[in-house]
C-alpha positions as CSV (number, residue, x, y, z in Angstrom):
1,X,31.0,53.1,1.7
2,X,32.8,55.5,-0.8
3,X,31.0,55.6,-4.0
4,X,33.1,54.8,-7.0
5,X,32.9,58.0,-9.7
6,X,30.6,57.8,-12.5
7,X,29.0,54.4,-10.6
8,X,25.1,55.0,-10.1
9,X,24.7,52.7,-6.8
10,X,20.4,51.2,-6.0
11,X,19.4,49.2,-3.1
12,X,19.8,45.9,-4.4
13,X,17.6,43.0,-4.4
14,X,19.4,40.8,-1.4
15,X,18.7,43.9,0.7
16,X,15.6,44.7,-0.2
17,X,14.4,41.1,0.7
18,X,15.5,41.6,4.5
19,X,12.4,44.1,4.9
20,X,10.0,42.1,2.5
21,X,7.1,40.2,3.5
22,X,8.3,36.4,1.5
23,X,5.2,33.9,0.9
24,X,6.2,30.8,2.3
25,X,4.3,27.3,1.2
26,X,4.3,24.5,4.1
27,X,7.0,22.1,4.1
28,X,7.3,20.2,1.0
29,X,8.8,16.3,1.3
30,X,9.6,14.0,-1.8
31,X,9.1,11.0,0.1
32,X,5.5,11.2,0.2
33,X,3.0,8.7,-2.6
34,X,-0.1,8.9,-3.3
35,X,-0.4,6.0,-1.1
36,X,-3.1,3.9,-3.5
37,X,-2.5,0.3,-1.9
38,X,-4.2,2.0,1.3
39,X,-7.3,3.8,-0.4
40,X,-7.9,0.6,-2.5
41,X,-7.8,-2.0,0.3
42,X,-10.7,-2.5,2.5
43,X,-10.2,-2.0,6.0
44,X,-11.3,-4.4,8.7
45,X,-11.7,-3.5,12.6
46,X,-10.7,-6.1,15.2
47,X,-10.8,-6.7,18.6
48,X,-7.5,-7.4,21.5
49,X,-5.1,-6.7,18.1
50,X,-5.7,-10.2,16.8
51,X,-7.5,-11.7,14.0
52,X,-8.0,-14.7,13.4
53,X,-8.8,-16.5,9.7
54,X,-11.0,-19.9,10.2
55,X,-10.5,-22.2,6.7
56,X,-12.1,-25.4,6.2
57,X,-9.9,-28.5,5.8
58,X,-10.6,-31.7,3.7
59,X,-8.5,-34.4,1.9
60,X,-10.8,-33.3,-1.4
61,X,-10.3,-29.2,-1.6
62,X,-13.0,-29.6,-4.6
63,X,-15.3,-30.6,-2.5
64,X,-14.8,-30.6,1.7
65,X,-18.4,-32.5,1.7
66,X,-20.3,-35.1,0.6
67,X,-23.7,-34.3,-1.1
68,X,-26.1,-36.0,-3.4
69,X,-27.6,-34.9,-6.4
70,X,-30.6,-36.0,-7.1
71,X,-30.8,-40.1,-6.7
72,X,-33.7,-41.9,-8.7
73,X,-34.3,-44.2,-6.1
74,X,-34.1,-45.0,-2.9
75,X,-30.5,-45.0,-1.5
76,X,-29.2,-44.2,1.8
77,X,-28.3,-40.4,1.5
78,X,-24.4,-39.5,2.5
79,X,-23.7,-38.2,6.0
80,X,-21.4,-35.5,6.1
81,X,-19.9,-32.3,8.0
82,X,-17.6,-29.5,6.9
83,X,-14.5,-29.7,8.8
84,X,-12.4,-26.8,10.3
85,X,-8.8,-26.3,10.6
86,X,-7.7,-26.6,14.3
87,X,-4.7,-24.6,14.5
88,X,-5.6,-21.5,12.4
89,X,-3.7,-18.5,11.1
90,X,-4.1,-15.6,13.5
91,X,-2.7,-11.8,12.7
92,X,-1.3,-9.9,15.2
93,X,-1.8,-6.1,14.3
94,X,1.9,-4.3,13.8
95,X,2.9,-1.2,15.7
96,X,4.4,1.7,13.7
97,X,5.5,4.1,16.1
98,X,7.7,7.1,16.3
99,X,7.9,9.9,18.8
100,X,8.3,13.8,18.4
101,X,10.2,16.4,20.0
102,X,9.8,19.8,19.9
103,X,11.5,22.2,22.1
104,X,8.6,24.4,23.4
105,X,10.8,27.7,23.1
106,X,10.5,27.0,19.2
107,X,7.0,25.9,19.0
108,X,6.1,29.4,20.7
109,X,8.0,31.8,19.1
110,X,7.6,30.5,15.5
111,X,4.5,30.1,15.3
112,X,3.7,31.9,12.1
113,X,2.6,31.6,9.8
114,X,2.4,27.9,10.2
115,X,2.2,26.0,13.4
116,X,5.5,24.4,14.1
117,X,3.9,21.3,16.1
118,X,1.1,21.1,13.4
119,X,3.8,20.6,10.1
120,X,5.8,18.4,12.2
121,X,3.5,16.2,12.7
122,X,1.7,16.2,10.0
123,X,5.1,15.9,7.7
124,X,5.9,12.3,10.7
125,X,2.2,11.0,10.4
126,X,2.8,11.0,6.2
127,X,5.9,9.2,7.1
128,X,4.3,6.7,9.2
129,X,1.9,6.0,6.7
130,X,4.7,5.3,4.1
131,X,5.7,2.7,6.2
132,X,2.4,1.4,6.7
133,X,2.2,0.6,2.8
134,X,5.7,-0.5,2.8
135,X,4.7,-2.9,6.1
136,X,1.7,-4.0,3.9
137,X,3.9,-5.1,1.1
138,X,7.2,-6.2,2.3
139,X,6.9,-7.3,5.9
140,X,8.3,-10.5,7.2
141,X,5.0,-11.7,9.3
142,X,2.1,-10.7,7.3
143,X,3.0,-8.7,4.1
144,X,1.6,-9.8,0.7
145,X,4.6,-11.0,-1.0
146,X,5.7,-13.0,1.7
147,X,2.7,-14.4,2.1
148,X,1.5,-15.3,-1.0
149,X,0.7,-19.4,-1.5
150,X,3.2,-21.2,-3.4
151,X,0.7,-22.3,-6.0
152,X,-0.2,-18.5,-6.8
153,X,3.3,-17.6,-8.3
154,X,4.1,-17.5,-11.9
155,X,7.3,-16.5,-13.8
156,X,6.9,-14.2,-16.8
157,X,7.6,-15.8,-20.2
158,X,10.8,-13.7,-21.5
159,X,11.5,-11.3,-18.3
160,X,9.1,-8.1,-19.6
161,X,5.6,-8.0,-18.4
162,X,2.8,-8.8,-21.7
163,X,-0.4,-9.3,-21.7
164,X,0.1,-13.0,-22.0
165,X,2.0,-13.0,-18.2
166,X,-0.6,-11.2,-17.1
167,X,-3.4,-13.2,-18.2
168,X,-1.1,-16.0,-16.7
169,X,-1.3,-14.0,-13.4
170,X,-5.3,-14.1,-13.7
171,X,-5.9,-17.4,-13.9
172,X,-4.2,-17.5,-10.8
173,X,-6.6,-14.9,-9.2
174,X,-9.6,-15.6,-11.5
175,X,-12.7,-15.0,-9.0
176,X,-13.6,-11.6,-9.0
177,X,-10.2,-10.3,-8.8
178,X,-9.7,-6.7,-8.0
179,X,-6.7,-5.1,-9.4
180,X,-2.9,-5.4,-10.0
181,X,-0.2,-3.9,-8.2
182,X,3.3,-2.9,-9.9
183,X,6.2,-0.7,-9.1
184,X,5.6,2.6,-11.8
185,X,8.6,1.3,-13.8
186,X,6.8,-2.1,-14.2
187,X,3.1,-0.5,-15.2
188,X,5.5,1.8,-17.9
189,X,7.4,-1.7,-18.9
190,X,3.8,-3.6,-19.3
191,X,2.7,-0.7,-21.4
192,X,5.6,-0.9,-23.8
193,X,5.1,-4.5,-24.5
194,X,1.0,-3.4,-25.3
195,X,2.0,-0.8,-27.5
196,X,4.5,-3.1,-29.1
197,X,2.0,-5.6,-30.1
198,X,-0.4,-3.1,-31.3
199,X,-2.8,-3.8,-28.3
200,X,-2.7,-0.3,-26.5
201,X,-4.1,-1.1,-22.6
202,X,-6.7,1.2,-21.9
203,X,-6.9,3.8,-19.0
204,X,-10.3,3.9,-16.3
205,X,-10.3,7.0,-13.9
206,X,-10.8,6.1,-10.0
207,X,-10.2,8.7,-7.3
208,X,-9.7,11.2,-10.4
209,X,-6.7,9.6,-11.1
210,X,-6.1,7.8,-14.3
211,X,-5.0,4.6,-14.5
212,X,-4.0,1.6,-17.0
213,X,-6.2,-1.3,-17.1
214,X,-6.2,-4.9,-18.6
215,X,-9.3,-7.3,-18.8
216,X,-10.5,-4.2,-16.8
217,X,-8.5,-4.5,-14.3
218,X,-6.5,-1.8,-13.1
219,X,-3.0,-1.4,-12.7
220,X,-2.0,0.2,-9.3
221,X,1.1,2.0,-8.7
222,X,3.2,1.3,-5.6
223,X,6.9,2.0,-5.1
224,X,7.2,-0.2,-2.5
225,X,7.7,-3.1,-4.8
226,X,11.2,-3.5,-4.8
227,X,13.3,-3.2,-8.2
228,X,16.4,-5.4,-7.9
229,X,18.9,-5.9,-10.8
230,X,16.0,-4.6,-13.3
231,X,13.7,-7.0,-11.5
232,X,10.7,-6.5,-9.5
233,X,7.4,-8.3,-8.9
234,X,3.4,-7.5,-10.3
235,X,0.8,-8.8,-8.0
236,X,-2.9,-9.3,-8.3
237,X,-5.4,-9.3,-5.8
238,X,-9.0,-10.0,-5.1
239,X,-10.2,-7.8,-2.0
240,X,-13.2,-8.0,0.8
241,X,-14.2,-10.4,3.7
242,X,-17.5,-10.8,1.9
243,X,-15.4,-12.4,-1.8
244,X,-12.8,-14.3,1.1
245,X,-10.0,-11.8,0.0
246,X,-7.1,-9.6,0.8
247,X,-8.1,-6.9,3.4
248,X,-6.1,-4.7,5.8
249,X,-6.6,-5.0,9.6
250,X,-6.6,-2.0,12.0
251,X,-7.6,-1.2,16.0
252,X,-10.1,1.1,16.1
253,X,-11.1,3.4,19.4
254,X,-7.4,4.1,20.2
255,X,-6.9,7.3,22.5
256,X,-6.1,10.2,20.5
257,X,-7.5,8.3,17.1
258,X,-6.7,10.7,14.3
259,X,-8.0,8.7,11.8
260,X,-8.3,4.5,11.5
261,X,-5.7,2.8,13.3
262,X,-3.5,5.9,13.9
263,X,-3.2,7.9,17.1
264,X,-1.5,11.4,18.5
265,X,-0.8,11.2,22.1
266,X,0.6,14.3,23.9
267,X,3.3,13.0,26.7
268,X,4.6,15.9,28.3
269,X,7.2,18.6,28.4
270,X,10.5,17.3,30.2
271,X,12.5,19.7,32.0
272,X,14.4,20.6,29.4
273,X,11.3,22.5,27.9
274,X,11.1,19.7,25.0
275,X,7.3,18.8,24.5
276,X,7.1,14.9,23.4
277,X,4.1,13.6,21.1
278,X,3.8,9.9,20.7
279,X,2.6,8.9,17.0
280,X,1.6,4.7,16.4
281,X,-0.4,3.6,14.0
282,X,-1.5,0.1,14.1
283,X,-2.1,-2.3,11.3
284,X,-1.6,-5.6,9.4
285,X,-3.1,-7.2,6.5
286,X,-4.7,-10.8,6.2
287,X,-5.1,-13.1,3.1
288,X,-8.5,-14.8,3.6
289,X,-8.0,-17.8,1.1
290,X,-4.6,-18.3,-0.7
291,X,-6.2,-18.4,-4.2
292,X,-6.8,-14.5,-3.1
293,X,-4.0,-13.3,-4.1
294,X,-0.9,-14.2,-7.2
295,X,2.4,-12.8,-7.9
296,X,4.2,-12.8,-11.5
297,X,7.9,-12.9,-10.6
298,X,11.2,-12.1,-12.6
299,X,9.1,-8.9,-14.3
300,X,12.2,-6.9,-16.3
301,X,11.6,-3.3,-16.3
302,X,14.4,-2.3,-18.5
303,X,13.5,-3.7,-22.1
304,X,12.6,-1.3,-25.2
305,X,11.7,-1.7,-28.3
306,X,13.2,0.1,-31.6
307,X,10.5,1.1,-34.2
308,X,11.3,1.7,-37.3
């Protein structure tokens, strides 16, 4: 190239880069959450994909038999038996499944400094979890809003989420109850209303995260609650088999278990050179007793306060 007279011309930057070493990070992807629903829920084995919930049935919920408490003379004491429910609620596990390709002439020769099979899948096993909360939540058969009993909804008084809706929610949900659940936007909506009333929530760290609580309950994060129209839901949950709760179901021993539920399964390499990986995670979620769980509908997300 001609220089230009009285122009000093330097290797510039662009150029230089083609002979520079770059430091590369591994794929980054928005879509992934901290995921909290998952770590929070316990996790229950089961056998053939199924589980099955027994519930006793009576006429008198209060009290499915008859007892006596301590007569003063002699009576004839009250025969009774517990009764079952005959046709109970059984959950099948759901399949989340997805398949990679990689064309092996890819995998081999760009294979540094990160292992293209190895970001691929772990980038589709982070999506597959997503799901998995999302499946948790939403899904048609045995998510949580779906679900939930009849009796165990509430409305919120004015649309925004206060304390007194969620003190509603509790009473819904009032033995031993775990923690709530809420869309971001609905935790940031109840925490307006706190502040509002001069009633602050306090925050409780878990998993060295920090959280906002009420009655010491903590409030959970999930995006997976839906926000329609500046509307969304807040549930509330009591967890465990042992305190007849919500827990999540998974099949353990799979072939190529990666971690609970979730399996890698090498399939081949056509003859097209493409080398297939087959990714399913199994799962579902089961609400013991339906006084397990509560949802406080109509929560508006969108409402501020002017202080002056």
């Amino acid at each position: 190239m001609a220089e230009t007279p009285g122009v000093r011309h330097t290797l510039g930057e662009g150029a230089a880069r083609q002979l520079a070493n770059t430091t590369k990070t591994p794929p980054q992807m928005k879509a992934i959450t901290p995921r909290w629903l998952v770590r929070f829920l316990p996790w229950t084995p089961v056998e053939a994909g199924t589980y099955r919930v027994n519930r006793v049935v009576s006429e008198r919920p209060e009290s499915p038999a008859d007892v006596a408490c301590g007569p003063r003379e002699e009576i004839d004491l009250p025969e009774t038996f517990v009764n079952y429910d005959e046709k109970p609620r059984e959950y099948a596990l759901c399949a989340v499944t997805t398949v990679l390709d990689v064309q092996t002439r890819v995998s081999d020769l760009y294979r540094s400094p990160y292992d293209q099979i190895r970001e691929q899948l772990r980038l589709i096993i982070e999506l597959v979890k997503e799901r998995q909360e999302n499946e948790i939540i939403n899904n048609a058969d045995y998510g949580l809003l779906k679900n939930a009993a009849p009796e165990g909804h509430v409305k919120t008084r004015t649309g925004p989420p206060t304390p007194d809706d969620l003190d509603e929610l509790i009473t819904k949900v009032w033995k031993e109850p775990a923690f709530f659940l809420a869309h971001p936007r609905a935790i940031a909506a109840f925490g307006r209303e706190c502040t509002y009333r001069g009633v602050p929530p306090p925050t409780v760290t878990l998993f060295g995260s920090p959280f906002l609580t009420w009655r010491g309950l903590p409030l959970i994060p999930s995006d997976k609650l839906a926000i329609k129209d500046g509307r969304t839901n807040i549930l509330l949950l009591r967890t465990g088999e042992s305190k007849q709760g919500v827990i999540g179901l998974f099949q353990p021993g799979l072939v190529g278990e990666v971690s609970p539920g979730l399996s890698v399964r090498f399939m081949g390499i056509n003859r097209k050179a493409i080398a297939s990986y087959l990714i399913s995670l199994y799962c579902s979620a089961a609400i013991l007793t339906e006084d397990a769980l509560g949802v406080l509908e109509d929560v508006n997300v969108g409402t501020y306060h002017e202080y002056k």
